[in-house]
VMD Tcl script that draws the C-alpha trace (Angstrom):
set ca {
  {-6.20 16.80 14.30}
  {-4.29 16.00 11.13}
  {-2.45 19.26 11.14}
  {0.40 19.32 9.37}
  {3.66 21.27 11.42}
  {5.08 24.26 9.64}
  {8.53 22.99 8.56}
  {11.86 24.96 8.26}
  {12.52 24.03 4.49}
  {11.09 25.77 1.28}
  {7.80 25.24 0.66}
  {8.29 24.47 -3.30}
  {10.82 21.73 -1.93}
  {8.49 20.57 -0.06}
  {5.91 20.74 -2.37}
  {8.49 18.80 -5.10}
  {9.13 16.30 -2.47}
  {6.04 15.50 -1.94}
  {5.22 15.08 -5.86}
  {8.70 12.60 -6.31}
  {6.51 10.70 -3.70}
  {3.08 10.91 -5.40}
  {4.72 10.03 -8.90}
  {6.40 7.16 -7.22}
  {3.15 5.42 -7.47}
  {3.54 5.21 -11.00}
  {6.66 3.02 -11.71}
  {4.64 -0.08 -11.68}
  {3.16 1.07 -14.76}
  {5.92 3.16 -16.31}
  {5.56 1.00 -19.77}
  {2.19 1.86 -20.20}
  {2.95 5.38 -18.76}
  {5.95 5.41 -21.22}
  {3.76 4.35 -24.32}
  {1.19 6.63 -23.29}
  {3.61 9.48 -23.22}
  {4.87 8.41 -27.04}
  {1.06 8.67 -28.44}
  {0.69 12.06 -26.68}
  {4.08 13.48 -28.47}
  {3.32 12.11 -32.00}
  {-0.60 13.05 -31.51}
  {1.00 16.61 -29.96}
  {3.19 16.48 -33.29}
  {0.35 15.79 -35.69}
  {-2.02 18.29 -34.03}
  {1.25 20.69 -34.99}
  {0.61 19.91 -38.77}
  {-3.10 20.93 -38.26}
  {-2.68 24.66 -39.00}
  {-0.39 24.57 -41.41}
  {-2.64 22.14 -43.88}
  {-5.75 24.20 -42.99}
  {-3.00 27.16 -44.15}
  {-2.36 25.45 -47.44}
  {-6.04 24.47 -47.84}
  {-6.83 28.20 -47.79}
  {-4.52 29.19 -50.30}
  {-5.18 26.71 -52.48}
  {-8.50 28.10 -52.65}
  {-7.71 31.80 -53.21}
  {-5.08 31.47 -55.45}
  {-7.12 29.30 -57.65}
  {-9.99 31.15 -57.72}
  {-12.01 31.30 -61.39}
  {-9.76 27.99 -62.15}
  {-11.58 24.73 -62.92}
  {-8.26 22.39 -61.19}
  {-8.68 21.21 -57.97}
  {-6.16 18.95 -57.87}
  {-3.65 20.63 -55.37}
  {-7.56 21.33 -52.93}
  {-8.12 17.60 -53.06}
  {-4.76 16.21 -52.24}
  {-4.94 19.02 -49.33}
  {-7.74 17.74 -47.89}
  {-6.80 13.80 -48.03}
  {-4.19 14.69 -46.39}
  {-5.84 16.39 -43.60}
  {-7.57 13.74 -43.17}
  {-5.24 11.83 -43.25}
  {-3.75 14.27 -40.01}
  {-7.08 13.81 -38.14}
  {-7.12 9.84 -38.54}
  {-3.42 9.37 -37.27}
  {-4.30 12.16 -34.42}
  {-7.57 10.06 -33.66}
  {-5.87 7.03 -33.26}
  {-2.85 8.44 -31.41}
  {-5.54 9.80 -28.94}
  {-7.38 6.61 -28.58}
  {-4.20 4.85 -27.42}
  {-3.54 7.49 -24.94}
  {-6.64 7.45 -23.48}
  {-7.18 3.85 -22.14}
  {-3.36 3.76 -21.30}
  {-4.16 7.33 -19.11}
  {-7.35 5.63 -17.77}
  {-5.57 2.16 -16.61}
  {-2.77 4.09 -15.16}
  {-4.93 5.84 -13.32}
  {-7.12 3.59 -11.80}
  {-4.18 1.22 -10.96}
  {-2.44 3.91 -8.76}
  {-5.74 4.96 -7.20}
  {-6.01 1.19 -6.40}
  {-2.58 0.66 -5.05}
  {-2.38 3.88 -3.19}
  {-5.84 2.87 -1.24}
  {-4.10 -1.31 -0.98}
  {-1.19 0.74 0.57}
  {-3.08 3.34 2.96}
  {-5.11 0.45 3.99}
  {-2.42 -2.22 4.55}
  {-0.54 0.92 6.84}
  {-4.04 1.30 8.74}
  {-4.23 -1.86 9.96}
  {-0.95 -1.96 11.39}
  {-1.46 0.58 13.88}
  {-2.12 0.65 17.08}
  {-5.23 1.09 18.86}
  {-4.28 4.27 20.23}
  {-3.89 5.78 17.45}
  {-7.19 4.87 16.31}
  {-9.04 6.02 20.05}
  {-8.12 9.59 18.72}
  {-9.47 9.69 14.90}
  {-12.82 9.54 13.57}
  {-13.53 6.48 11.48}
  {-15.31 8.92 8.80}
  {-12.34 10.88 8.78}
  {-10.39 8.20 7.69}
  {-12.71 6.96 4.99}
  {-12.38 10.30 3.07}
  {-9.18 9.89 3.03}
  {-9.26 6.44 1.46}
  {-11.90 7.81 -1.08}
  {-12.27 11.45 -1.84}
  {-8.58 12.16 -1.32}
  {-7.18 9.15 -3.12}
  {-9.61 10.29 -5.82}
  {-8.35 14.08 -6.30}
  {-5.01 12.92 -6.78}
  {-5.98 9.94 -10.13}
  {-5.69 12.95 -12.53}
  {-2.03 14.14 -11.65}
  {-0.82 10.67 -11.72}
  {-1.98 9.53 -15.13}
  {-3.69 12.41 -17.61}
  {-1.77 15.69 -15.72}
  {1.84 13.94 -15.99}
  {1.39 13.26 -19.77}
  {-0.64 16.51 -20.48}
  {2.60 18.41 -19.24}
  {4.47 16.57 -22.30}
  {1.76 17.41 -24.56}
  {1.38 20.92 -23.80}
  {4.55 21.10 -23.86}
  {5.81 20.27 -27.18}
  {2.57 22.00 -28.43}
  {3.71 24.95 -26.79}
  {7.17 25.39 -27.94}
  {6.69 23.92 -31.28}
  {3.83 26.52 -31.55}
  {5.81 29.40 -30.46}
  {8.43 28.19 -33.01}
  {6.31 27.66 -35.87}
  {5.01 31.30 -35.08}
  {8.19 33.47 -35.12}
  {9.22 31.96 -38.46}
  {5.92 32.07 -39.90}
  {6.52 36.26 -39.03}
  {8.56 37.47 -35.76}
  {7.01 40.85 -35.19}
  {3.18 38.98 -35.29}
  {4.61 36.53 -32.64}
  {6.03 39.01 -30.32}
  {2.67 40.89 -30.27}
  {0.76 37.78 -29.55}
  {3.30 36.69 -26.75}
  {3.32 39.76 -24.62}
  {0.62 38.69 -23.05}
  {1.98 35.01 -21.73}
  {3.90 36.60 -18.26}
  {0.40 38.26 -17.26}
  {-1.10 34.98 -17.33}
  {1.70 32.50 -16.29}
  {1.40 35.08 -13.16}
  {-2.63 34.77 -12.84}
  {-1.82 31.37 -12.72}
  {0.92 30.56 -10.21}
  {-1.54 33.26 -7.49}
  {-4.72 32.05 -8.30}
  {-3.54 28.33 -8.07}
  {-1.81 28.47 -4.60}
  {-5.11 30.22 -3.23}
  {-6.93 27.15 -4.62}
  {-4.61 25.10 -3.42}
  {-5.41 25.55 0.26}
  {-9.21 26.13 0.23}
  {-8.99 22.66 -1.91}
  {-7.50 21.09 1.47}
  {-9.84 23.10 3.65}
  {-13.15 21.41 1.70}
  {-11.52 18.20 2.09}
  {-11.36 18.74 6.00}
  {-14.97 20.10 5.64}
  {-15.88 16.68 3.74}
  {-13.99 14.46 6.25}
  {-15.88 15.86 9.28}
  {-19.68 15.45 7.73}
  {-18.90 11.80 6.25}
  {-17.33 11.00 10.07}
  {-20.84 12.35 11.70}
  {-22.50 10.93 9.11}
  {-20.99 7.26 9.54}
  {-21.26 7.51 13.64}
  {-24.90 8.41 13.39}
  {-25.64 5.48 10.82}
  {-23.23 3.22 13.19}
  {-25.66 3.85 15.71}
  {-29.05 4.06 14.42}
  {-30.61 2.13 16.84}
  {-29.86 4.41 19.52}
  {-30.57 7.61 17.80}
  {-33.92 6.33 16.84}
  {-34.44 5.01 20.33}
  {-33.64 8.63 21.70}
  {-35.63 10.28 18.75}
  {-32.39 12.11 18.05}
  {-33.02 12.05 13.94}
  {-33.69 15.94 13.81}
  {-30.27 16.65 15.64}
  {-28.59 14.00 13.74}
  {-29.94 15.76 10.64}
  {-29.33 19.17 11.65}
  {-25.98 18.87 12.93}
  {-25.08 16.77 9.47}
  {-26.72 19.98 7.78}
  {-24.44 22.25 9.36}
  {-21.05 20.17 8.74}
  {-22.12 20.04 5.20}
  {-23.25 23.68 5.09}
  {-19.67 24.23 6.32}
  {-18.14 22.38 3.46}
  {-20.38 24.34 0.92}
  {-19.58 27.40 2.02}
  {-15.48 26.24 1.33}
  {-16.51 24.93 -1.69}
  {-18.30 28.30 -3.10}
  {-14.74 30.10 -2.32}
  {-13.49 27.31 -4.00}
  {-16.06 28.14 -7.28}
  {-15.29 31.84 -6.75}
  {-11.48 31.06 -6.94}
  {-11.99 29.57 -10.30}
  {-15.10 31.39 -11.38}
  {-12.38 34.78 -11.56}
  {-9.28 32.48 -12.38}
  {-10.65 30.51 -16.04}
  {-12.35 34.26 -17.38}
  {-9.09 36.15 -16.62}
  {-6.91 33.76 -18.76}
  {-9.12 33.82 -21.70}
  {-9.83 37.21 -21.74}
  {-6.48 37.65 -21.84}
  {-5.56 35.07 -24.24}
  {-8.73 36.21 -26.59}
  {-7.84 39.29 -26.50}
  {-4.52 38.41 -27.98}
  {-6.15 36.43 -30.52}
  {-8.32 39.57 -31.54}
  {-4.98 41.95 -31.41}
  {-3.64 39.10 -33.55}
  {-6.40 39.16 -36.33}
  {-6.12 43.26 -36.67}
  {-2.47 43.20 -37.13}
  {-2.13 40.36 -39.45}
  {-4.70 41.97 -41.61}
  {-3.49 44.91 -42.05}
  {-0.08 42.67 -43.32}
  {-2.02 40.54 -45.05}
  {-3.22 43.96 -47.02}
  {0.27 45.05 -47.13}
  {1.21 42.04 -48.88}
  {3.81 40.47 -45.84}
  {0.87 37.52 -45.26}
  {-0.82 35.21 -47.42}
  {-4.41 34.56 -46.60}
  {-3.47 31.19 -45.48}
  {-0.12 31.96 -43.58}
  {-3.22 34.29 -41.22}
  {-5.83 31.39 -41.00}
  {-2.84 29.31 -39.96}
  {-1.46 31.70 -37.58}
  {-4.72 32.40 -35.86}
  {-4.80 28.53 -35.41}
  {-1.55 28.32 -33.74}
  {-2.45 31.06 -32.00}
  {-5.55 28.89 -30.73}
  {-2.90 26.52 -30.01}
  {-1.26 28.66 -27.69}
  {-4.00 30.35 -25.85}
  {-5.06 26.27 -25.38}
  {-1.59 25.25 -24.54}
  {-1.12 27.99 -21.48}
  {-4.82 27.63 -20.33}
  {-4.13 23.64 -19.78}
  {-0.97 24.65 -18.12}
  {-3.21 26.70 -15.61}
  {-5.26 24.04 -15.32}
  {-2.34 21.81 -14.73}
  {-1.14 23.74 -12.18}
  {-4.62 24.23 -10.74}
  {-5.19 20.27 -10.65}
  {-1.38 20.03 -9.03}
  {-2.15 22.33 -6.45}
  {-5.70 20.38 -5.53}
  {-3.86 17.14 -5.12}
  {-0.64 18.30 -3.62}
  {-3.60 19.43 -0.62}
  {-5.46 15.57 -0.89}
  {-2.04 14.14 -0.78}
  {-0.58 15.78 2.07}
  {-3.69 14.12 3.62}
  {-2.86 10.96 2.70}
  {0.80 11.39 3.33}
  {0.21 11.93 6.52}
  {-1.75 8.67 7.30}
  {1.17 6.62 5.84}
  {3.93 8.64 8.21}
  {1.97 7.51 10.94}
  {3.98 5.38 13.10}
  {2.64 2.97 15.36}
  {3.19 2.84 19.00}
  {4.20 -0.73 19.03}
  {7.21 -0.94 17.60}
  {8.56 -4.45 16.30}
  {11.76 -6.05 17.11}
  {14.49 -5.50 15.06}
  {15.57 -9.38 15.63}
  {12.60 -11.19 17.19}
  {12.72 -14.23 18.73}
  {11.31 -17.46 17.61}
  {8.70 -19.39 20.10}
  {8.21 -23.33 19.49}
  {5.24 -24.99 20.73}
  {3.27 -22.42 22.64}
  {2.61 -23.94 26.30}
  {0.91 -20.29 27.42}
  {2.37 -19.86 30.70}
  {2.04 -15.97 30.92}
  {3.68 -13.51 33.60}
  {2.90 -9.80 34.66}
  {6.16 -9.05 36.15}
  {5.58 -5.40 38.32}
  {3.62 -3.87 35.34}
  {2.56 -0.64 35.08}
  {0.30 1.38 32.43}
  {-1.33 4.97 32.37}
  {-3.60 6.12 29.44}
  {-1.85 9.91 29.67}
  {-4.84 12.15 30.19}
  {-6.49 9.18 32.30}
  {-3.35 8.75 34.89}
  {-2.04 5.59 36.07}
  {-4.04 2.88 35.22}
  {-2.40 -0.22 36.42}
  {0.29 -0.29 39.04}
  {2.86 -2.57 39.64}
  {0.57 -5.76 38.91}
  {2.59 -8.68 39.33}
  {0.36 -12.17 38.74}
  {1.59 -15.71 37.08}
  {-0.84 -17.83 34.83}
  {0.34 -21.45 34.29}
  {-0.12 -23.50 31.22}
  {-4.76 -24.02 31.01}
  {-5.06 -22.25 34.04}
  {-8.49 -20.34 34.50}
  {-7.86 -16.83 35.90}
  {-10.59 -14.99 36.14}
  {-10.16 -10.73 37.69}
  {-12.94 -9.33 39.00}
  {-13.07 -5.75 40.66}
  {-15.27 -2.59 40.66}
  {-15.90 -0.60 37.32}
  {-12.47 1.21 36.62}
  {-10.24 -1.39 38.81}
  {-7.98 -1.95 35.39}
  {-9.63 -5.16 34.44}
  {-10.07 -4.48 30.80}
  {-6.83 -2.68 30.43}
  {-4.92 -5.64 32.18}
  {-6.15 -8.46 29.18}
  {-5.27 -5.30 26.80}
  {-2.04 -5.40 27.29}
  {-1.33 -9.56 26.67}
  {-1.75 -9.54 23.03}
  {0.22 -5.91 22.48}
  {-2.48 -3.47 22.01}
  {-0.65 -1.35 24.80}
  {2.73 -1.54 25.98}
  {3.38 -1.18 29.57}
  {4.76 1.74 31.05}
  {7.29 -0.42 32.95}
  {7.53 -3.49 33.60}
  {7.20 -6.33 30.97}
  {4.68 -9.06 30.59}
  {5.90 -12.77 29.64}
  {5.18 -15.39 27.23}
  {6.34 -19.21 28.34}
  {9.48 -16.85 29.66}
  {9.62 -14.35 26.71}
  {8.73 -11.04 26.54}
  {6.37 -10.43 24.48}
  {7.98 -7.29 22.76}
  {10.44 -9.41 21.16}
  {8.46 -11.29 19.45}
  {6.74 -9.98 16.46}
  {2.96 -9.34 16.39}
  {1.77 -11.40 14.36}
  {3.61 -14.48 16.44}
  {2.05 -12.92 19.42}
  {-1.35 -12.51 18.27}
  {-1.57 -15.68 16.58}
  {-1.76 -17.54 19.70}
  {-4.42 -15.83 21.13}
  {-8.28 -15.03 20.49}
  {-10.79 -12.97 21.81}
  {-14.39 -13.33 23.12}
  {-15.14 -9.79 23.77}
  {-18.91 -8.43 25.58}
  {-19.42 -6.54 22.24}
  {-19.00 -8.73 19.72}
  {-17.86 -7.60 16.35}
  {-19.06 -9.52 13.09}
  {-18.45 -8.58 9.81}
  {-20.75 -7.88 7.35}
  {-20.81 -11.35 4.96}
  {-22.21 -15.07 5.67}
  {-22.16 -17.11 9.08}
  {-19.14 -19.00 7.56}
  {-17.27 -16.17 6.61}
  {-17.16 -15.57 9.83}
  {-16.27 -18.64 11.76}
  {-13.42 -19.00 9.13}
  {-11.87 -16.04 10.09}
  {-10.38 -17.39 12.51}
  {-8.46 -19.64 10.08}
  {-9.17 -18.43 6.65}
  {-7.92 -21.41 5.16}
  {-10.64 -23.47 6.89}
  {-12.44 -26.63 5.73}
  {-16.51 -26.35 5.57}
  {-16.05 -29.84 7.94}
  {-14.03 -27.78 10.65}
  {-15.95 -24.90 10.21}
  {-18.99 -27.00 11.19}
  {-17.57 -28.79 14.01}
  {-16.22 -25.35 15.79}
  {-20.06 -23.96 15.41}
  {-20.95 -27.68 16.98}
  {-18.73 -27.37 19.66}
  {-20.21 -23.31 20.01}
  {-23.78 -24.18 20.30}
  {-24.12 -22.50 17.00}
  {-24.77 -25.19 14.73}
  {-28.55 -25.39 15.86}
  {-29.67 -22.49 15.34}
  {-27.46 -21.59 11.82}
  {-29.31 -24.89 10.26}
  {-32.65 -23.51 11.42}
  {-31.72 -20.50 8.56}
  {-32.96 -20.82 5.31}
  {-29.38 -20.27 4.00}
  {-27.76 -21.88 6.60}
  {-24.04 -21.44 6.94}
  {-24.35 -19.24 3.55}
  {-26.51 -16.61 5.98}
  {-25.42 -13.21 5.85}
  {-25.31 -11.18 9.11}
  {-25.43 -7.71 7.84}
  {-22.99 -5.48 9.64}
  {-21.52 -5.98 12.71}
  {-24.08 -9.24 12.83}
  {-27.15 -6.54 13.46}
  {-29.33 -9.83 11.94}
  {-28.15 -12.03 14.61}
  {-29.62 -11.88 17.87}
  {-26.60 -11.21 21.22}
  {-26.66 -14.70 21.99}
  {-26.24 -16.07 18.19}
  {-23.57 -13.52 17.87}
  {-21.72 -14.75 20.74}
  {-21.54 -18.39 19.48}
  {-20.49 -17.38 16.12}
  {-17.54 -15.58 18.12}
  {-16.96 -18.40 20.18}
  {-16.57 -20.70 17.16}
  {-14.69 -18.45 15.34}
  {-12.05 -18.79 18.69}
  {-12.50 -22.67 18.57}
  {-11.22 -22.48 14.50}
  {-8.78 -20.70 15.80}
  {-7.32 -23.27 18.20}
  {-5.09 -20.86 20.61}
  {-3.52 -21.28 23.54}
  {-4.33 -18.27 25.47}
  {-8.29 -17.26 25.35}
  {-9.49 -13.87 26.54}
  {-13.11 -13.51 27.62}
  {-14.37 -9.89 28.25}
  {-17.26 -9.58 29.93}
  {-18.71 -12.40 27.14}
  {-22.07 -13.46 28.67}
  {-22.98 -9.96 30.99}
  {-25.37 -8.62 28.31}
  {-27.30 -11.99 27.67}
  {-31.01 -13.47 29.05}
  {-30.57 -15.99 31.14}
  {-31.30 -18.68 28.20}
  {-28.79 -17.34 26.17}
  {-26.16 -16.91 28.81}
  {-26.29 -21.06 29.54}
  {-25.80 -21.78 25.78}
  {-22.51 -19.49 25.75}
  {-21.54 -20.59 29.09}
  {-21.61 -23.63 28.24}
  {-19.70 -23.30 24.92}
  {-17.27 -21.17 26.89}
  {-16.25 -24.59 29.11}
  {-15.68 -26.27 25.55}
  {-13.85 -23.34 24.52}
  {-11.34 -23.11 27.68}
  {-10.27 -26.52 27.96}
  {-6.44 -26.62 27.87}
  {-5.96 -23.19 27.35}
  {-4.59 -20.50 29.80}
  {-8.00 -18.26 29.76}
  {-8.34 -14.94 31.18}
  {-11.52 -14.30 32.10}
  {-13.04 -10.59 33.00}
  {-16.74 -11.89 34.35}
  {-19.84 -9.64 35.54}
  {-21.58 -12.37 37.67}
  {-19.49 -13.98 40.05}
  {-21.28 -17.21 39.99}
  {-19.94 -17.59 36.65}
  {-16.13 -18.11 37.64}
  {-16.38 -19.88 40.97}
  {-13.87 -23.03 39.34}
  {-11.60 -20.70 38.29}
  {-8.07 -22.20 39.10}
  {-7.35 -18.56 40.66}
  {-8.99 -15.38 41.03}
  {-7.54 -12.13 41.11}
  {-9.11 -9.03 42.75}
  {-7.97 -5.41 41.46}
  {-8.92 -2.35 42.77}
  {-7.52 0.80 41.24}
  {-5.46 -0.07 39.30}
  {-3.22 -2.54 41.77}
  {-3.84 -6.61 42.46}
  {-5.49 -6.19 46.37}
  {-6.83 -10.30 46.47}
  {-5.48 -13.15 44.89}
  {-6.61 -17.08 45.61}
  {-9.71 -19.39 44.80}
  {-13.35 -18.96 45.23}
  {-12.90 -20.82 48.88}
  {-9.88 -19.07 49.84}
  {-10.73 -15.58 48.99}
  {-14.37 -16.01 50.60}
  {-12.49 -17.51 53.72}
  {-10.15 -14.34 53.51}
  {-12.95 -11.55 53.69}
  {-12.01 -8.51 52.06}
  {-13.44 -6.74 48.56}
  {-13.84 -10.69 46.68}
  {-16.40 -11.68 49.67}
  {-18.20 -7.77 49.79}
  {-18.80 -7.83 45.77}
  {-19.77 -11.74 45.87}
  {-22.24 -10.74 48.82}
  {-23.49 -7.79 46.98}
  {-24.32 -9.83 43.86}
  {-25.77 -12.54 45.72}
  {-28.38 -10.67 47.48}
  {-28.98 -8.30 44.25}
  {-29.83 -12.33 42.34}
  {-32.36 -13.23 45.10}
  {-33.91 -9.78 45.50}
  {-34.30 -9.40 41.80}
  {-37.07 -12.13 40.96}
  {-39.60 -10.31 44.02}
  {-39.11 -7.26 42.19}
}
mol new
graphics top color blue
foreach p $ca { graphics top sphere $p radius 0.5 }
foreach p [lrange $ca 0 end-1] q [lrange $ca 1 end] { graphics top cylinder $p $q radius 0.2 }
display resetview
């Protein structure tokens, strides 16, 4: 699904490309970054002291053997000490520099993929799991913290160590160095194979991941049902098998590295070990002190360290260059509804709006809507009605921009709406939808989202004018109530109000109701109803209703059947008429008085 397209260029161009990018992330905190980097070098440069004190310490000892001065042993160790304190401290201030880079890139890289998420369109959300996404926003975002903070500076560190090791080493005695170099290619080689291979089964557990957390969030999502169905052993066998899946990557993954880590020390401890015989037999031969060994086996330690990090580097590189691709590929996402490159400016919104011979088709679904062609004046009441699949949803889809019609162009007091930005566009209408979606927080958290900025006052009077403020009062917390998500502690009716005076905050003037009273008792349905009537008053309101009865005022009523406008007149006129209005208001009717002797 998120399948990224082979690509004519290099792949390490690609791969460097795509680091610039990751790395970018940083330049917010590139003094911290750049103090951070200091510490490591002078820590780096003190850690290169290390041997070569323990060196001296060692001599001190054997050449002074049987003697009762110690003077040149103690000023050897104070100053080692004095090494290890400066090296301590250097560390410390790398550390929490590291750790706050870190975690503010993590943070602004999820700000970022979030912000992008939110501006796209629905379509593109119709074809992705919602768990999907959330890995990438966690697990993904995650992998990559190291190479961004403690990786980049590590490079610096290991570097210097490195080189000033390998420097240290050939003057300290060539021939010694050479011996205990030869085996560097073999493992700079180990690493650059065994890190690609980890590399891509890194990005294959992440897909893994991805799939189980979306299952896992769908079945949660909808609890009620799969307890209702008694669909918990499926639920939890089917989760098993995703995350079976993902184990199964993962122990290639453990394999990978379980053969990779051994390989490099072997080799590197077995230079270490060819490194000890030959410097004895110099030390023997009278080329090496006793303390010129001890400090070259230390370096030497250095070095075997020093080119295992680098593997691990290079390991940890290739783990988030696969999480970042991820993400990269959320943020090239480009949404379907573009904006205008100059948009227009409206005034005071009167919320006339015109369907001018519009035309939409899902793709795999065909032709939707065709050539629909309807005016709504200033606080008119439309209301379409048709059978299941006429286009009735679609049609109110396509008046705040979710879609874009496939020709055609739909108005706004004589603008179309595609030059005028979004947020313009949107900001003048709300929504009533049959499923009403709360968010997880309090009763007024929700009214006020509406208009965040919101006075407890007009937050109260909206739920007043809802026929919400009742019942909120009657809770213990009152307005401070929290829903739980998607309002699961509110019953369909309560919901409805809250969404109602979360519209009313919102004071628009064009309302969309979809479908907002069909799943309510009959008690319930009055309440909204008649909140609804408060609600529409002097706003141009499109209304999508299940029972008839509900929109006989309407100021005009539009009948659609597949997809194209077949009726279009009053309540009176359209009954008068005959035709699919009077055969689906008959139907209903009769279905109403036959349903209370059943």
């Amino acid at each position: 699904m998120f399948e990224m397209h082979s690509s004519k260029a290099p792949k390490p161009r690609r791969d460097l490309g795509q680091l610039r990018r990751l790395l970018a992330y940083t330049r917010p905190y590139r003094t911290e970054l750049s103090v951070a980097i200091i510490a490591t070098l002078i820590g780096s440069a003190f850690g290169l002291l290390f041997p070569l004190v323990i060196g001296r310490l060692v001599d001190a000892s054997f050449l002074r053997i049987g003697s009762a001065d110690t003077t040149v042993l103690d000023r050897t160790v104070l100053i080692l000490i004095g090494v290890f304190a400066l090296q301590a401290f250097f560390t410390a201030v790398q550390s929490y520099l590291l750790s706050r880079v870190g975690e503010g890139v993590v943070a602004d890289l999820r700000r970022t993929v979030y912000r992008h998420l939110l501006t796209l369109s629905p379509r593109f959300f119709e074809t992705r799991k919602t768990g999907e996404i959330t890995s990438r926003l966690t697990s993904d975002i995650s992998t990559v913290q190291g190479v961004v903070s403690s990786a980049l500076v590590q490079i610096f560190s290991q570097t210097l160590t490195l080189v000033g090791t390998v420097i240290i080493l050939f003057v300290t005695n060539w021939r010694l160095s050479l011996l205990m170099l030869s085996i560097v290619p073999v493992v700079v080689l180990a690493a650059f194979y065994f890190g690609r291979l980890l590399r891509k089964v890194s990005k294959e557990f992440q897909d893994r991941v991805a799939d189980a957390n979306a299952r896992a969030e769908e079945a949660i999502g909808g609890i009620r049902v799969v307890q209702a169905f008694t669909a918990e052993p499926l639920e939890a066998r089917t989760y098993a098998d995703l995350i079976g899946a993902s184990f199964k990557v993962a122990l290639r993954r453990a394999r990978i590295r379980a053969i990779f880590n051994p390989v490099v020390f072997f080799a590197m401890f077995t230079a270490i070990g060819i490194v000890l015989w030959y410097g004895g037999r110099l030390v023997i031969a009278g080329e090496l002190t006793p303390g010129q060994l001890v400090a070259f086996l230390v370096y030497t330690f250095s070095v075997a360290g020093a080119v295992g990090a680098f593997s691990g580097l290079f390991s940890q590189f290739q783990e988030a260059l696969g999480a970042s691709s991820r993400i990269f590929e959320l943020l090239d996402e480009k949404s379907d509804l573009p904006e205008p490159a100059n948009p227009l400016k409206l005034g005071s919104v009167r919320g006339e709006v015109r369907f001018e011979q519009v035309s939409f088709g899902y793709g795999e679904r065909g032709v939707v809507l065709e050539d629909v062609s309807l005016a709504a004046q200033p606080g008119e009441v439309v209301a379409l009605v048709g059978p299941s699949g006429a286009g009735k949803s679609t049609l109110i889809s396509l008046i705040p921009r979710f879609y874009d019609p496939t020709a055609g162009r739909i108005l706004l007091d004589g603008v179309d709406i595609r030059d005028l930005t979004l947020y313009d566009l949107r900001s003048n209408i709300a929504l009533v939808p049959q499923e009403t979606q709360l968010f997880s927080g309090t009763v007024a958290e929700n009214i006020r989202y509406g208009k965040p900025g919101a006075s407890d006052a007009e937050v109260i009077e909206a739920a007043k004018a809802a026929n919400a403020h009742e019942f909120i009062t009657s809770f213990p917390d009152g307005y401070a109530t929290i829903v739980g998500e998607r309002g699961i502690k509110l019953s369909g009716g309560q919901r409805q109000r809250v969404a109602i005076a979360r519209a009313l905050l919102k004071n628009p003037r064009i309302l969309i109701l979809d479908e907002a009273t069909s799943s309510l008792d009959s008690e319930s349905e009055a309440l909204v109803q008649e909140a609804l009537e408060v609600l529409m008053q002097g706003r141009t309101t499109f209304v999508i209703a299940h029972r008839l009865s509900t929109i006989r005022s309407a100021d005009k009523i539009v009948v659609l059947e597949a997809g194209r406008i077949v009726q279009q007149g009053t309540h009176q006129e359209l009954l008068a008429a005959g035709g699919l209005y009077k055969e689906l208001y008959e139907l209903q009717f009769r279905e109403d008085v036959e349903l209370p002797r059943a």
